[in-house]
C-alpha positions as CSV (number, residue, x, y, z in Angstrom):
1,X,43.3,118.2,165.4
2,X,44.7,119.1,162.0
3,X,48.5,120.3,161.5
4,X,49.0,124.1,162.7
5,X,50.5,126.8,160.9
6,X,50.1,128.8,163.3
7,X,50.7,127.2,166.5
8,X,48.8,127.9,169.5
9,X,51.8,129.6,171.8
10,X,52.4,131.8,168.4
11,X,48.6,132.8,168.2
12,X,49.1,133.7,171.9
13,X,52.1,135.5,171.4
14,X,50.8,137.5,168.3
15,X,49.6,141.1,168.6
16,X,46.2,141.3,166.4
17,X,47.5,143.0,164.0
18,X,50.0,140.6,163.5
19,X,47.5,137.7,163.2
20,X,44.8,139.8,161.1
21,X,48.1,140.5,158.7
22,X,49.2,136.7,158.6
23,X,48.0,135.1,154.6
24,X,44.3,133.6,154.8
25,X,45.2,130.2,154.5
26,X,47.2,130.6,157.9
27,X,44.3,132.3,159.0
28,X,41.6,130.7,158.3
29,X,43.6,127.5,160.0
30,X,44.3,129.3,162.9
31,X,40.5,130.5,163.5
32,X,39.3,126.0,162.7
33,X,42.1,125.0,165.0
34,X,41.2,127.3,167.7
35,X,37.5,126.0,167.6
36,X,38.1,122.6,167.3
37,X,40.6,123.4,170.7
38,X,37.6,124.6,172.7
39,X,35.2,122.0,171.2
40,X,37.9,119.4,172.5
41,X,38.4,121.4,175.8
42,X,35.5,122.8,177.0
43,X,33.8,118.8,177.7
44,X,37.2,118.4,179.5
45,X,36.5,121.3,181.6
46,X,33.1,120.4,182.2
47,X,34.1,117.1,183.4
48,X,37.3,118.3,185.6
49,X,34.8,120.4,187.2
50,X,32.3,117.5,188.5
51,X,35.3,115.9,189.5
52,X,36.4,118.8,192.0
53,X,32.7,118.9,193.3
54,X,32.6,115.2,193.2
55,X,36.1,115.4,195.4
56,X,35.6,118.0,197.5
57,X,32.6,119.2,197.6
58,X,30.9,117.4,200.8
59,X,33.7,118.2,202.7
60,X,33.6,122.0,202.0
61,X,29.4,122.1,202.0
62,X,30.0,120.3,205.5
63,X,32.4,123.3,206.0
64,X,30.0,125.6,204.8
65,X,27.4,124.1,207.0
66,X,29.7,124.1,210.3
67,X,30.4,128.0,210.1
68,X,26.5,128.0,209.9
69,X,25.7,128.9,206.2
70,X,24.5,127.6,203.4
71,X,26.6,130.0,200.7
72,X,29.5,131.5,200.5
73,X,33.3,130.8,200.5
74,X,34.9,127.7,202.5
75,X,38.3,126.9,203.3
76,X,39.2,123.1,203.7
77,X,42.2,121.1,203.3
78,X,43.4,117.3,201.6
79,X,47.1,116.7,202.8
80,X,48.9,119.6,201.6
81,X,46.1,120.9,199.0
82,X,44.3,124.1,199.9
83,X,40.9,124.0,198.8
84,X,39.1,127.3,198.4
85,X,35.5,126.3,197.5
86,X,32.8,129.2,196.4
87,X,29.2,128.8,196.3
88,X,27.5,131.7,195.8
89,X,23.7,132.3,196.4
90,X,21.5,132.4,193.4
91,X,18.4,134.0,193.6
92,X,15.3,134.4,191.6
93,X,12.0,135.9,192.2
94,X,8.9,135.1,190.9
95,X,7.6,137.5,188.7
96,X,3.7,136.8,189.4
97,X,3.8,136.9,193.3
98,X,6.0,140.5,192.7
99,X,3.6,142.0,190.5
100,X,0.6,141.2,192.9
101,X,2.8,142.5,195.8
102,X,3.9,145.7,193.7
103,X,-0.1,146.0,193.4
104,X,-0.9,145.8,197.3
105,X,2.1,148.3,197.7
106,X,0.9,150.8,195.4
107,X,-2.7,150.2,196.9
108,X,-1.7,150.9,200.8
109,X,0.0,154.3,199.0
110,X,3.3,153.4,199.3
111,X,6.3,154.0,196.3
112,X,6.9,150.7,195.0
113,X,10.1,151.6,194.0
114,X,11.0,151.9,197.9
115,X,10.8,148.3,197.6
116,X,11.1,146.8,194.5
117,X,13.8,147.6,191.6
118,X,12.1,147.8,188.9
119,X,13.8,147.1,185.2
120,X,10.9,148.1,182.0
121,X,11.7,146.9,178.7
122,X,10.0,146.1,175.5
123,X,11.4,143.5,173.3
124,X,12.4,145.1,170.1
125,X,10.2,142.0,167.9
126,X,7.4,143.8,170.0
127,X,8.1,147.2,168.8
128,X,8.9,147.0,165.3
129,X,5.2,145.3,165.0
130,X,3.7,148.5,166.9
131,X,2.1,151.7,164.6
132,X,4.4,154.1,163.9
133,X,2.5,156.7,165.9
134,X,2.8,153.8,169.2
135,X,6.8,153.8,168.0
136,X,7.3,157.2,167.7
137,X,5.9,158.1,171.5
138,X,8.7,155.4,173.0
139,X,10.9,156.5,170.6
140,X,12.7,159.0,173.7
141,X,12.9,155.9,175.8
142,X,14.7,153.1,172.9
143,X,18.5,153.5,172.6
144,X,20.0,151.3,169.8
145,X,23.3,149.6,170.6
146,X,25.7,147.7,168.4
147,X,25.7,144.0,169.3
148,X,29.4,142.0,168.8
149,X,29.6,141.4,165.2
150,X,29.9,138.0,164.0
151,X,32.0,137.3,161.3
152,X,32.0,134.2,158.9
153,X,34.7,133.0,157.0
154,X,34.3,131.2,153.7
155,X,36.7,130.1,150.9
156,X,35.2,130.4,147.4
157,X,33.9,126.9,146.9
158,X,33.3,125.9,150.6
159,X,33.7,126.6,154.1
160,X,36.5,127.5,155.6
């Protein structure tokens, strides 16, 4: 990594209107040191990880598997080290076999939404290619959100 201006446990203890104020050199520093930080950290992260599972993750799965479940939280020990591992259950439906089900509910005259949540959208590429008179009768149902803006710093000549 490059030479700081602003070092990292400054940044931290910054307010943001400190850092926002600080002169655009500094700035702009900061913002490519900070990113080349979590492009340096992030694969450590990722590996440290693997190494856990790779450590202790049999022994709390077996753990798992000896309280007689296949997700959820599992205390184990090494030596003095508590281990708390977490798997959590992960669960997707697929969205043919529901549709065909949501059918054969609605068929035997039952409310499908006594058994199924149901979530409608339209994706908004979709809807801006629709007639105006199609976009102006779902025009009650679309609320427009702002997004998190994404700002780009570049120095006159180059990148920052």
């Amino acid at each position: 990594m490059k030479e700081l201006s602003i070092y990292p446990a400054d940044l931290a203890s910054m307010s943001v209107a400190q850092l926002a104020a600080a002169p655009i050199q500094d700035f702009l520093d900061a913002e490519r040191n900070v990113d080349e930080a979590i492009a340096y950290l992030k694969p450590l992260r990722t590996k440290l990880d693997a190494a856990k599972v790779l450590r202790f993750g049999e022994q709390a799965r077996a753990a798992l598997r000896d309280a007689g479940r296949d997700f959820g939280t599992a205390h184990v020990n090494d030596g003095t080290l508590h281990v708390k591992y977490e798997l959590p259950k992960k669960v997707t439906w697929s969205q043919t076999i529901l549709k065909e089900m949501a059918q054969r509910i609605l068929a035997s005259g039952d409310k499908v939404e006594d058994y199924i949540d149901i979530k409608l959208s339209v994706s908004e590429s979709r809807y801006t290619n629709w007639p105006t008179s199609m976009q102006q009768q779902f025009a009650a149902a679309r609320t427009v959100e702002e997004g998190k803006p994404v700002i780009t710093l570049t120095l006159d000549g180059g990148a920052a």
